[in-house]
ZADO-1210 file (C-alpha; in nm, 4 decimals, padded with zeros to 6 digits):
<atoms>
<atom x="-00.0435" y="-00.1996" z="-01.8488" code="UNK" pos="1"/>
<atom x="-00.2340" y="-00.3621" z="-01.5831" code="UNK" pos="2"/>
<atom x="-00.6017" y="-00.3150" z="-01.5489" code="UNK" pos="3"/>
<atom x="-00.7691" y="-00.6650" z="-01.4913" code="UNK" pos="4"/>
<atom x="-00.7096" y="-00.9681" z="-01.3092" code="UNK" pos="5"/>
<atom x="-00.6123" y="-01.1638" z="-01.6296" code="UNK" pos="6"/>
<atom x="-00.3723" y="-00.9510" z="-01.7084" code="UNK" pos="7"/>
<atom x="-00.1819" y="-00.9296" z="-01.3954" code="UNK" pos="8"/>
<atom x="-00.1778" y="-01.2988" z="-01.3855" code="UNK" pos="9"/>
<atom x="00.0061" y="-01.3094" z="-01.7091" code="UNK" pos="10"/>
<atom x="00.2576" y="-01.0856" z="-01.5925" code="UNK" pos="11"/>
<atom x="00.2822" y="-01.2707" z="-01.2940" code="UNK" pos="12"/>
<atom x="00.2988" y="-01.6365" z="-01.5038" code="UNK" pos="13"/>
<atom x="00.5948" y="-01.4577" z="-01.7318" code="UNK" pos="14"/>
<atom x="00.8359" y="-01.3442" z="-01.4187" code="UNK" pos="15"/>
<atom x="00.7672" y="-01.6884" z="-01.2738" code="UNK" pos="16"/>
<atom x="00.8456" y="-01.8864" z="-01.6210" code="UNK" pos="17"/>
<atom x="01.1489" y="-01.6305" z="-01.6140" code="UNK" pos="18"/>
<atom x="01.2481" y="-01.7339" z="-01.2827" code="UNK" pos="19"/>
<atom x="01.2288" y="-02.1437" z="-01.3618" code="UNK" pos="20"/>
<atom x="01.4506" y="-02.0740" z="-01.6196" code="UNK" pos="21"/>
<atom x="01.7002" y="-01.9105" z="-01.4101" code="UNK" pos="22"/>
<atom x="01.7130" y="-02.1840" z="-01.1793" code="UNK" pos="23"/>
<atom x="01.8299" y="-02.4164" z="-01.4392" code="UNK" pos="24"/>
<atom x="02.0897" y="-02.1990" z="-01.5201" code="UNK" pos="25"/>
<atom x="02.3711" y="-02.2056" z="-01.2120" code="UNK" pos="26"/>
<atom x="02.6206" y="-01.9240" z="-01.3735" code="UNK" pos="27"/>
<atom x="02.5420" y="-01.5568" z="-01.3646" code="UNK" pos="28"/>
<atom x="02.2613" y="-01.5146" z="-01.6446" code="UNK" pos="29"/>
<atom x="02.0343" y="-01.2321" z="-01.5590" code="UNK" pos="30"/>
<atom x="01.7312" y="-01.1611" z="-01.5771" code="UNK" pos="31"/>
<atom x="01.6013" y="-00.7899" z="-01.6143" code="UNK" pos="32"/>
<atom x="01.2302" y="-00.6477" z="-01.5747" code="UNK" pos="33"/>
<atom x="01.1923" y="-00.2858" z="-01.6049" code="UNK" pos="34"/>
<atom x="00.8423" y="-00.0807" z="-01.5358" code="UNK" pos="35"/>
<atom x="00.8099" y="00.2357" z="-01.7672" code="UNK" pos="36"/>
<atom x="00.6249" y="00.5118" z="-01.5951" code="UNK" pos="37"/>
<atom x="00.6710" y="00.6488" z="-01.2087" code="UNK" pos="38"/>
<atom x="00.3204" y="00.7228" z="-01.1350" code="UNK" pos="39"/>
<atom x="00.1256" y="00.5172" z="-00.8578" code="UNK" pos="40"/>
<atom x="00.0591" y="00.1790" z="-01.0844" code="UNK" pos="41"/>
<atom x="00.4154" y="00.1797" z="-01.1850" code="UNK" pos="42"/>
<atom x="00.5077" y="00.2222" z="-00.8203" code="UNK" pos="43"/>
<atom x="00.3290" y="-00.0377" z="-00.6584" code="UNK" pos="44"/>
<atom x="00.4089" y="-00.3070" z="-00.9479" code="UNK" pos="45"/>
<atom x="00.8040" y="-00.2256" z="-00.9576" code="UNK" pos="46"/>
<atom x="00.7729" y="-00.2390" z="-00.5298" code="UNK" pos="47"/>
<atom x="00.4977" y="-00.5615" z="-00.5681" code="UNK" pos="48"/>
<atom x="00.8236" y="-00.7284" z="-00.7617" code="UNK" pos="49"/>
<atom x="01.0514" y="-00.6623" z="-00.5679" code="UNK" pos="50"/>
<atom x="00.8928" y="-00.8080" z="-00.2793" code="UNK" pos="51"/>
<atom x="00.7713" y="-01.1273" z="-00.4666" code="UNK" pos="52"/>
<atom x="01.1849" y="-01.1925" z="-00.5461" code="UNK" pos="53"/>
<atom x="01.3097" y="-01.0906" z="-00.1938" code="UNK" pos="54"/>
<atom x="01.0174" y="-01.2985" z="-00.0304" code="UNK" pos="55"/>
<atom x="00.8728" y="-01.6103" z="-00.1733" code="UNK" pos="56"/>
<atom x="01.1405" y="-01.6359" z="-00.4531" code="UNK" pos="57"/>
<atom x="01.4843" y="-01.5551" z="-00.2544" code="UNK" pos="58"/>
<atom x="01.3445" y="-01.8945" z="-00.0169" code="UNK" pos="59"/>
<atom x="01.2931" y="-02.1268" z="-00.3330" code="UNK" pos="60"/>
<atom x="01.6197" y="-02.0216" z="-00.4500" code="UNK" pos="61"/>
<atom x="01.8338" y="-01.7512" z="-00.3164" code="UNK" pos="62"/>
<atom x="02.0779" y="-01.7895" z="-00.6113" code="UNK" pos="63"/>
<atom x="01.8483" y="-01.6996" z="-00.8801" code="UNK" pos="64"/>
<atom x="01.6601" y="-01.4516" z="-00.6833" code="UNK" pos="65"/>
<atom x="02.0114" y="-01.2677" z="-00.6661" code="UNK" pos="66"/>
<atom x="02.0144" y="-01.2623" z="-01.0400" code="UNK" pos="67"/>
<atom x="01.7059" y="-01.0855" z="-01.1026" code="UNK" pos="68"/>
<atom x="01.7119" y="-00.6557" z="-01.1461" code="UNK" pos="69"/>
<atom x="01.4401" y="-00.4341" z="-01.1264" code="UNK" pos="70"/>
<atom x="01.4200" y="-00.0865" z="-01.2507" code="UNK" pos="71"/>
<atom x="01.1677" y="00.1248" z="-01.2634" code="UNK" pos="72"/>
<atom x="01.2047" y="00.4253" z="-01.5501" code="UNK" pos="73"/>
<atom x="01.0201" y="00.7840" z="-01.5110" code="UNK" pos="74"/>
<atom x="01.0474" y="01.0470" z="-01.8085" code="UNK" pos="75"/>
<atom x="01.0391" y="01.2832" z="-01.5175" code="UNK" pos="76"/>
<atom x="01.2185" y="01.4848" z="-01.2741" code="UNK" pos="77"/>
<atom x="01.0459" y="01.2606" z="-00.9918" code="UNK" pos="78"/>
<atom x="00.8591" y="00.9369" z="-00.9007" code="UNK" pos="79"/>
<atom x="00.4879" y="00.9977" z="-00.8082" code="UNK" pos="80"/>
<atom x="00.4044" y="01.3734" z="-00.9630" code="UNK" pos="81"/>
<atom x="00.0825" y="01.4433" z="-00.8337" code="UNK" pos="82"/>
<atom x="00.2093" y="01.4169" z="-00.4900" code="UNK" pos="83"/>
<atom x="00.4695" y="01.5990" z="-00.2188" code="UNK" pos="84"/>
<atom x="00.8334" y="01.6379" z="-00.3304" code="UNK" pos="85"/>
<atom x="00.8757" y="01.5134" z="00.0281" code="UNK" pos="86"/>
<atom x="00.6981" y="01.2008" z="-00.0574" code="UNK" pos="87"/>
<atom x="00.8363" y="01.1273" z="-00.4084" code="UNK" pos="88"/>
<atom x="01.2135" y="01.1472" z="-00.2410" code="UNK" pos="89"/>
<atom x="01.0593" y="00.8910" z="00.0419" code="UNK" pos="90"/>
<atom x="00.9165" y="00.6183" z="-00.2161" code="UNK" pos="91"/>
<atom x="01.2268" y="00.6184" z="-00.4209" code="UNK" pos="92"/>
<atom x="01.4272" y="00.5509" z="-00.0926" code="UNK" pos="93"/>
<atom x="01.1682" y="00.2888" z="00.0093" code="UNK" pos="94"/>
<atom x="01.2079" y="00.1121" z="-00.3391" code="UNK" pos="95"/>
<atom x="01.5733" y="00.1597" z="-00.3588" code="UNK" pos="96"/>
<atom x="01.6288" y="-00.0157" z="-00.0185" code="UNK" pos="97"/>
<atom x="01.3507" y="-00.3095" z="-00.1844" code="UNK" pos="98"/>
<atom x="01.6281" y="-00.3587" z="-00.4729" code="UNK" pos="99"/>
<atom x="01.4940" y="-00.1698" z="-00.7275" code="UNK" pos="100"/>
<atom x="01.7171" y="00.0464" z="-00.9220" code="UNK" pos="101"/>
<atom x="01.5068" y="00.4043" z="-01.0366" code="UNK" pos="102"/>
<atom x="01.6206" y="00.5832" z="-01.3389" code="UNK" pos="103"/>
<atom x="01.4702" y="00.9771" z="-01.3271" code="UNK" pos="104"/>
<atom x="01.4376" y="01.1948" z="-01.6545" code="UNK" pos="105"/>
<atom x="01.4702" y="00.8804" z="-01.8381" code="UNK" pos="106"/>
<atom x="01.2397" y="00.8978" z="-02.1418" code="UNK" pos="107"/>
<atom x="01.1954" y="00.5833" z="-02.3162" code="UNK" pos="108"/>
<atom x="01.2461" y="00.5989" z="-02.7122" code="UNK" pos="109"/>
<atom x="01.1093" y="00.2596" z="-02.7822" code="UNK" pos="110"/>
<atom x="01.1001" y="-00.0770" z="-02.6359" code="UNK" pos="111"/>
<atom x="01.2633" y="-00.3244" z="-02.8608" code="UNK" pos="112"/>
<atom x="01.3061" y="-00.6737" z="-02.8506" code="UNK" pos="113"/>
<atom x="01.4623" y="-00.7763" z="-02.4832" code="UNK" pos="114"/>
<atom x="01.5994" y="-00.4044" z="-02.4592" code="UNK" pos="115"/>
<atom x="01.4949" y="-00.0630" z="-02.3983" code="UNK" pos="116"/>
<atom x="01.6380" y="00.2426" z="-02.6060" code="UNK" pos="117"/>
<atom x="01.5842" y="00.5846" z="-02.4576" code="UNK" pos="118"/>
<atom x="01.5926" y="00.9093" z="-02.5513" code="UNK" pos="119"/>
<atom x="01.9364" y="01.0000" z="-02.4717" code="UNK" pos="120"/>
<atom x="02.0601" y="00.6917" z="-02.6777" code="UNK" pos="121"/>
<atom x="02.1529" y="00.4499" z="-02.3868" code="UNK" pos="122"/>
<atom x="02.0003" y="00.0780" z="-02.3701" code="UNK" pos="123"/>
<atom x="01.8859" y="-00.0829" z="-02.1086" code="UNK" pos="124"/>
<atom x="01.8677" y="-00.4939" z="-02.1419" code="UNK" pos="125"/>
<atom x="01.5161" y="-00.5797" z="-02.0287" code="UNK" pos="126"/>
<atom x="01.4110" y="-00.9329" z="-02.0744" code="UNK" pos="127"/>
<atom x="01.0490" y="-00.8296" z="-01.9276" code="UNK" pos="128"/>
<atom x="00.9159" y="-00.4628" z="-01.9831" code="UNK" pos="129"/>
<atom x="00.6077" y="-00.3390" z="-01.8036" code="UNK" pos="130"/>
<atom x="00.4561" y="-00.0747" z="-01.9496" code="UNK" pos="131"/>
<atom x="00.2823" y="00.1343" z="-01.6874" code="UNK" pos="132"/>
<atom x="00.3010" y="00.4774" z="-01.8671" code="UNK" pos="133"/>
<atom x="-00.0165" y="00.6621" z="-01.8819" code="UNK" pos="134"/>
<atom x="-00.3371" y="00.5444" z="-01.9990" code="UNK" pos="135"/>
<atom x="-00.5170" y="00.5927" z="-02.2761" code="UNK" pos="136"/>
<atom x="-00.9395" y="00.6094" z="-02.2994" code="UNK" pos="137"/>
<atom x="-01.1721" y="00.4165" z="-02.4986" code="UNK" pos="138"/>
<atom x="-01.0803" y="00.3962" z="-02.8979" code="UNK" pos="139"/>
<atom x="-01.4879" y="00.4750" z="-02.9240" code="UNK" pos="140"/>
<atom x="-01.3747" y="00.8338" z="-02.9055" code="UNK" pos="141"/>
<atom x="-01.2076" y="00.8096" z="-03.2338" code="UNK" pos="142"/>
<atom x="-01.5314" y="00.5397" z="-03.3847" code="UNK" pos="143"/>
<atom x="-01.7674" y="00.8357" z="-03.2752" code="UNK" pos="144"/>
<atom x="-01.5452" y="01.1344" z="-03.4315" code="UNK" pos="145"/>
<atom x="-01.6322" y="01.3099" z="-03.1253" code="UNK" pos="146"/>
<atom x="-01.4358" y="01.6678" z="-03.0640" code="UNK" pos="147"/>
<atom x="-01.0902" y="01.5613" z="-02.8396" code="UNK" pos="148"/>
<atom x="-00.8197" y="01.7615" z="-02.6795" code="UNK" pos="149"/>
<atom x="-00.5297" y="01.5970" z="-02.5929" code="UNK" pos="150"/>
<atom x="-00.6585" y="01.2264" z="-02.6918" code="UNK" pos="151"/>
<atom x="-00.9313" y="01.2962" z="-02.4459" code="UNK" pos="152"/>
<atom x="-01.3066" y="01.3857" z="-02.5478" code="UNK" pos="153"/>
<atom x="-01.3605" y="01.7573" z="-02.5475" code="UNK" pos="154"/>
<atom x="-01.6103" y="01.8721" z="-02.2458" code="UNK" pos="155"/>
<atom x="-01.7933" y="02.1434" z="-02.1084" code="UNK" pos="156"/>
<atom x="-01.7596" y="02.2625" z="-01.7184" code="UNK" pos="157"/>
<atom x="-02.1130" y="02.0587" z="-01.7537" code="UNK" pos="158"/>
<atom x="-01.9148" y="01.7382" z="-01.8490" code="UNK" pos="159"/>
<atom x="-02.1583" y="01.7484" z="-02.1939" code="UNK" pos="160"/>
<atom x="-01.9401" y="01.6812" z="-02.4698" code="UNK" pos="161"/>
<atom x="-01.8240" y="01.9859" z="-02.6769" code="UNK" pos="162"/>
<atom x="-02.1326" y="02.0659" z="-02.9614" code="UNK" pos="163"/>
<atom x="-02.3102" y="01.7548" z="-02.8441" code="UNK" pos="164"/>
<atom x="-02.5659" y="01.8891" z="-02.5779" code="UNK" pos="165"/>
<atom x="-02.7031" y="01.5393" z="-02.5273" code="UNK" pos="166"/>
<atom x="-02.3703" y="01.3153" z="-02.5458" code="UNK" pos="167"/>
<atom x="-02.2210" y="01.3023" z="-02.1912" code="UNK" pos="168"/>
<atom x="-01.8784" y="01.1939" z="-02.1629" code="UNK" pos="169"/>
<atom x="-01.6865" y="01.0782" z="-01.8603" code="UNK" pos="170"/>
<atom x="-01.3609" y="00.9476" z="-01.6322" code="UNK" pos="171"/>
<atom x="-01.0291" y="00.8611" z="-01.8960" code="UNK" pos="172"/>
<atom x="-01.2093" y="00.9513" z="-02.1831" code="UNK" pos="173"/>
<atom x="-01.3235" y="01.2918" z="-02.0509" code="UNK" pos="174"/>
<atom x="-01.1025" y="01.6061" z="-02.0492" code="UNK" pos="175"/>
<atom x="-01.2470" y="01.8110" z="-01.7476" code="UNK" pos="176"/>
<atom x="-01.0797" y="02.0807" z="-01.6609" code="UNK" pos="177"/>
<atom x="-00.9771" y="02.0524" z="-01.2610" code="UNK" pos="178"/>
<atom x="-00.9206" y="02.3944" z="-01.0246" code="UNK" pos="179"/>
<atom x="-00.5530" y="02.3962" z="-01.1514" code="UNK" pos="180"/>
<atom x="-00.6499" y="02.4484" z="-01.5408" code="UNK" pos="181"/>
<atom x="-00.5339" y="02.1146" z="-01.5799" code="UNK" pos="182"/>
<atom x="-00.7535" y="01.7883" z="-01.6883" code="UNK" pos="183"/>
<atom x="-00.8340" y="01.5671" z="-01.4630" code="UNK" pos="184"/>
<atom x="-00.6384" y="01.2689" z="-01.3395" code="UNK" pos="185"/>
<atom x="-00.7316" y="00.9190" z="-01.4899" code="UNK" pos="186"/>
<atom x="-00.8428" y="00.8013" z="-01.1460" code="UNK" pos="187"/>
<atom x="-01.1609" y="00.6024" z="-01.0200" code="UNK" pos="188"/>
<atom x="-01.2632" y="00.8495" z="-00.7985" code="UNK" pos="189"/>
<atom x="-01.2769" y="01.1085" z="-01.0946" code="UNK" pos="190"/>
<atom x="-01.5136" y="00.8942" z="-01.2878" code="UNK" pos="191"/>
<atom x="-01.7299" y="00.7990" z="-00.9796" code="UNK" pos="192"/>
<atom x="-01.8028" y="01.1521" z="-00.9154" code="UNK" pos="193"/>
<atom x="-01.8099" y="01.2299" z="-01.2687" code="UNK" pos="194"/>
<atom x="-02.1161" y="00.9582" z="-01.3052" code="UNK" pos="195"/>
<atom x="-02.2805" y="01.0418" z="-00.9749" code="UNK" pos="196"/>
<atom x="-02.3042" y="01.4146" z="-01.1172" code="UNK" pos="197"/>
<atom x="-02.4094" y="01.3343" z="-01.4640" code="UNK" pos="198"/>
<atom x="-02.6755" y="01.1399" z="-01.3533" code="UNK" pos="199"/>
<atom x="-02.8314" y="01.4334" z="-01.1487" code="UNK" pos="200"/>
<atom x="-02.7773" y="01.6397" z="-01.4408" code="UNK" pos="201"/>
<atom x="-03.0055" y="01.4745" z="-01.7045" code="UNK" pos="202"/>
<atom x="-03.2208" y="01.4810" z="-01.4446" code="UNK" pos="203"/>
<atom x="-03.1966" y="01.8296" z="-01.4199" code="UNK" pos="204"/>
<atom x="-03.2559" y="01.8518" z="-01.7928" code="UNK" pos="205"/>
<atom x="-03.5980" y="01.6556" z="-01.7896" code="UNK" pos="206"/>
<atom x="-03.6950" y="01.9026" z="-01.5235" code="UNK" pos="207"/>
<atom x="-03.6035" y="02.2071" z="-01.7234" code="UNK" pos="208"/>
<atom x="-03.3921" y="02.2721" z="-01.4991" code="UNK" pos="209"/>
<atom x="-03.0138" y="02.4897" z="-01.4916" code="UNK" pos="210"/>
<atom x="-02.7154" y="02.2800" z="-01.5190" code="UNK" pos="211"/>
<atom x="-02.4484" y="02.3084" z="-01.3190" code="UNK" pos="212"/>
<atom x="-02.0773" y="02.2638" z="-01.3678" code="UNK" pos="213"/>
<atom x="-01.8714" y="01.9934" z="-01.1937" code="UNK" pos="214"/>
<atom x="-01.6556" y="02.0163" z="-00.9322" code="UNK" pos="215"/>
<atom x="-01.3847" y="01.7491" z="-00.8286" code="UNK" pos="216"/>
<atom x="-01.3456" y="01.6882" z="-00.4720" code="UNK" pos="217"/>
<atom x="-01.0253" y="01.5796" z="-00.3958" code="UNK" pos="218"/>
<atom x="-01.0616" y="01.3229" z="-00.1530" code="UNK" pos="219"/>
<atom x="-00.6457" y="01.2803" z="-00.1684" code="UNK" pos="220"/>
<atom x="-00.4173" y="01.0718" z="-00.3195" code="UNK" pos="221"/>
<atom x="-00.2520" y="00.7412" z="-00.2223" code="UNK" pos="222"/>
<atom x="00.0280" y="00.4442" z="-00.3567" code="UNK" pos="223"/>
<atom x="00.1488" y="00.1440" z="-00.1641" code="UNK" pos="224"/>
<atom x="00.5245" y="00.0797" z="-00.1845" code="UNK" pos="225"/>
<atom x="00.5381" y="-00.2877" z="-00.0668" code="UNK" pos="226"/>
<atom x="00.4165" y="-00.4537" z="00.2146" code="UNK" pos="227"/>
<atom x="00.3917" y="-00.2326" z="00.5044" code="UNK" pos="228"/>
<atom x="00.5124" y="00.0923" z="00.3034" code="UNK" pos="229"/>
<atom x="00.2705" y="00.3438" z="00.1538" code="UNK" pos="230"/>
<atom x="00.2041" y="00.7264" z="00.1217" code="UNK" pos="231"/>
<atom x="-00.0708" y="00.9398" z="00.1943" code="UNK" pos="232"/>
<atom x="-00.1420" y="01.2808" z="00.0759" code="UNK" pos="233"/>
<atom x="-00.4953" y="01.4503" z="00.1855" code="UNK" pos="234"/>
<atom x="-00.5131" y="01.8257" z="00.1448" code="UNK" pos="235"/>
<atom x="-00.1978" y="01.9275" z="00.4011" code="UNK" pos="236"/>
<atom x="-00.1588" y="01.5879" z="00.5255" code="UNK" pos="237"/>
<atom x="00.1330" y="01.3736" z="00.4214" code="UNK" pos="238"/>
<atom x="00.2173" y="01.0349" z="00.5861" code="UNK" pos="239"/>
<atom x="00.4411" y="00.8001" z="00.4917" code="UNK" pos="240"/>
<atom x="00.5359" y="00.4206" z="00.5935" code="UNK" pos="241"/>
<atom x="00.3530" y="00.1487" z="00.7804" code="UNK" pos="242"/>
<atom x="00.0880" y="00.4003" z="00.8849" code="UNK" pos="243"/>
<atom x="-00.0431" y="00.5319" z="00.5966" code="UNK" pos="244"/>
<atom x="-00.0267" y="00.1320" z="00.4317" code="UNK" pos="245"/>
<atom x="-00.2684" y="00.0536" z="00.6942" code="UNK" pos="246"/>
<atom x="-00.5107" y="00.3559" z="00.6008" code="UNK" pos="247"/>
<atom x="-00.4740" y="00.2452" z="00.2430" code="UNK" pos="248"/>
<atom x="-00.5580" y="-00.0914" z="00.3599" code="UNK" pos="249"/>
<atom x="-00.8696" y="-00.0169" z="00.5330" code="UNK" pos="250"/>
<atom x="-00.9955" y="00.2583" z="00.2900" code="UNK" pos="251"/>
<atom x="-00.9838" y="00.0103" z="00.0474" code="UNK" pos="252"/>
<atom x="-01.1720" y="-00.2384" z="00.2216" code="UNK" pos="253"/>
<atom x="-01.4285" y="00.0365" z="00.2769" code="UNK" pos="254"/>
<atom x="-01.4549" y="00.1588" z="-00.0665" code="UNK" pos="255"/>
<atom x="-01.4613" y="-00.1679" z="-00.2374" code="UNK" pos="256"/>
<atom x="-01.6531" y="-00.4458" z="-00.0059" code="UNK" pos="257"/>
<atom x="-02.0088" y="-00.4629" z="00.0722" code="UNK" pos="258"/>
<atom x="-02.0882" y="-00.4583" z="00.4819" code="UNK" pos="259"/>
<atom x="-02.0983" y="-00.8764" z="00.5557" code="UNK" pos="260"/>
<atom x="-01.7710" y="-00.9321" z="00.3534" code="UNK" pos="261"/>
<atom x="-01.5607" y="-00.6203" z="00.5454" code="UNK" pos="262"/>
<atom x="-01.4533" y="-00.8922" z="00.8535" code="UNK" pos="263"/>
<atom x="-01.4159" y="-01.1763" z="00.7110" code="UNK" pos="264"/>
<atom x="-01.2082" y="-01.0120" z="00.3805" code="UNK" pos="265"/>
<atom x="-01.0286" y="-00.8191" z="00.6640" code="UNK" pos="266"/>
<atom x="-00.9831" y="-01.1636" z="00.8625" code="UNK" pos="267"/>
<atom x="-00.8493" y="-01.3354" z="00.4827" code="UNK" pos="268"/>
<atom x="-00.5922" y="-01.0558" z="00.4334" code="UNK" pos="269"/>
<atom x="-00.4758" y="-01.0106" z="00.8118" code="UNK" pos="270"/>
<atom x="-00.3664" y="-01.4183" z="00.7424" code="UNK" pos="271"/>
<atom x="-00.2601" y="-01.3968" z="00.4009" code="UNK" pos="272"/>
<atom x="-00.0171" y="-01.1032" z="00.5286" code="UNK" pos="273"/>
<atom x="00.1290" y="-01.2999" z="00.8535" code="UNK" pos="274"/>
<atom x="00.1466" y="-01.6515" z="00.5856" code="UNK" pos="275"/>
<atom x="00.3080" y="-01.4382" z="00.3229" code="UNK" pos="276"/>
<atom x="00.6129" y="-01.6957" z="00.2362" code="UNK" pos="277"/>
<atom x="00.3641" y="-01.9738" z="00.2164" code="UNK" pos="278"/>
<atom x="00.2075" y="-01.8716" z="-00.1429" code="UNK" pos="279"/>
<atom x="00.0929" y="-02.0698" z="-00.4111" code="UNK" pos="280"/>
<atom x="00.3991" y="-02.0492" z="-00.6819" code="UNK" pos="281"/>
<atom x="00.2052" y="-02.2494" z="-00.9176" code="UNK" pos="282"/>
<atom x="00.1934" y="-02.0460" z="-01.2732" code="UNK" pos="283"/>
<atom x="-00.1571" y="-01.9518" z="-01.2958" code="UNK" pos="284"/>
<atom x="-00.2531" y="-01.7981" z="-01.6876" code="UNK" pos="285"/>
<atom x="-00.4911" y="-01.9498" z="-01.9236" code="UNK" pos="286"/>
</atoms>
């Protein structure tokens, strides 16, 4: 999994160690990486790969970029669930046409040294094996014997933990219940709400006050694809391509920078993008 910078430099260092070695080889060794899990993280790392081999790699050395696969594994029917049909059938297109082979209904059985067995007995040789399959919450959950459903904490519609009035519990650890009946995704904006509204709430409680029960607004849902590809999906709306990269570009910037960096971040990435070839290869882990 991928959650920190650290560790996406270490995948990063392993595919370019990978790749060194290939270039000392001049035959047709190959090298595999597979991603486990079609959600958005597994998405954007399979299409991130692809584009790091067909860009910056393929001009060091076309030969050994040819010799790399990618394939990206879902357990599913489709890539991206929690979005359109419409858009699941464009991203596998998009990553198909990046190189990357996509394996539906695929369930992995277990990953085993430089190969992956799955369920319906086939192996796959994988010499690198993301695993971007669902995430798990804290282990404090188990520490604190709290009540869980489904390896997330039991909650009320208050987001107070199940018999624990004054334990609060939210984000990946907390099983809310969405509109649907189902829990909640294990998404930022979840938890942001989720701590904005249990902070009014014990605030309620020192007042004497009713609590109320929380509500996720669904601000929609989105997943780059590569450089200029993305989708967007906000209540009806569903775009796809080089538009809806650029709203995923800018929303980010929004959400995540502070007012005086916005330009100048904006003004780093706009160059970054039109320099793209010209990265730093250099293998970059502790």
């Amino acid at each position: 999994g991928m959650k920190t910078v650290s560790e996406a430099l270490t995948i990063r260092a392993e595919i370019m160690r990978r790749f060194e070695d290939l270039c000392r080889f001049e035959d047709d060794t190959k090298l595999s990486i597979t991603v486990v899990g079609g959600g958005p993280t597994g998405v954007e790392m399979a299409g991130a790969i692809a584009e790091l081999i067909r860009g910056p790699l393929k001009s060091d050395q076309a030969n050994a970029a040819a010799h790399i696969n990618i394939t990206l594994i879902e357990a599913g029917p489709r890539l991206l669930p929690p979005f359109a049909p419409s858009l699941s059938a464009r991203t596998k297109k998009d990553l198909e046409k990046l190189g990357v082979k996509v394996l539906l209904n695929a369930a992995v059985q277990e990953v085993e040294h430089r190969k992956i067995k799955l369920k319906d007995g086939t192996t796959i040789a994988s010499e690198i094996t993301i695993w971007a399959a669902g995430v798990k919450g804290s282990d404090a959950m188990g520490q604190l014997n709290l009540p869980t459903v489904a390896n997330r904490v039991a909650v009320d519609p208050t987001m107070q933990v199940k018999n624990y009035p004054n334990v609060w519990a939210l984000g990946d650890i907390a099983a809310a219940i969405g509109k649907d009946g189902n829990t909640l995704p294990m998404v930022a904006p979840v938890a942001i709400q989720q701590g904005k509204f249990i902070a009014k709430q014990i605030m309620r409680l020192t007042k004497g006050q009713k609590l109320e029960n929380f509500k996720y607004l669904d601000k929609g849902s989105m997943a780059t694809i590569g450089r200029n590809k993305a989708i967007v999906q906000v209540k009806g709306i569903k775009i796809s391509g080089a538009i809806a990269w650029l709203i995923w570009l800018w929303l980010h910037l929004f959400y995540l920078l502070g007012g005086r960096n916005k330009i100048g971040t904006m003004a780093d990435w706009t160059w970054n993008y039109l320099t793209f070839d010209r990265g730093n290869r250099h293998i970059m882990d502790s």
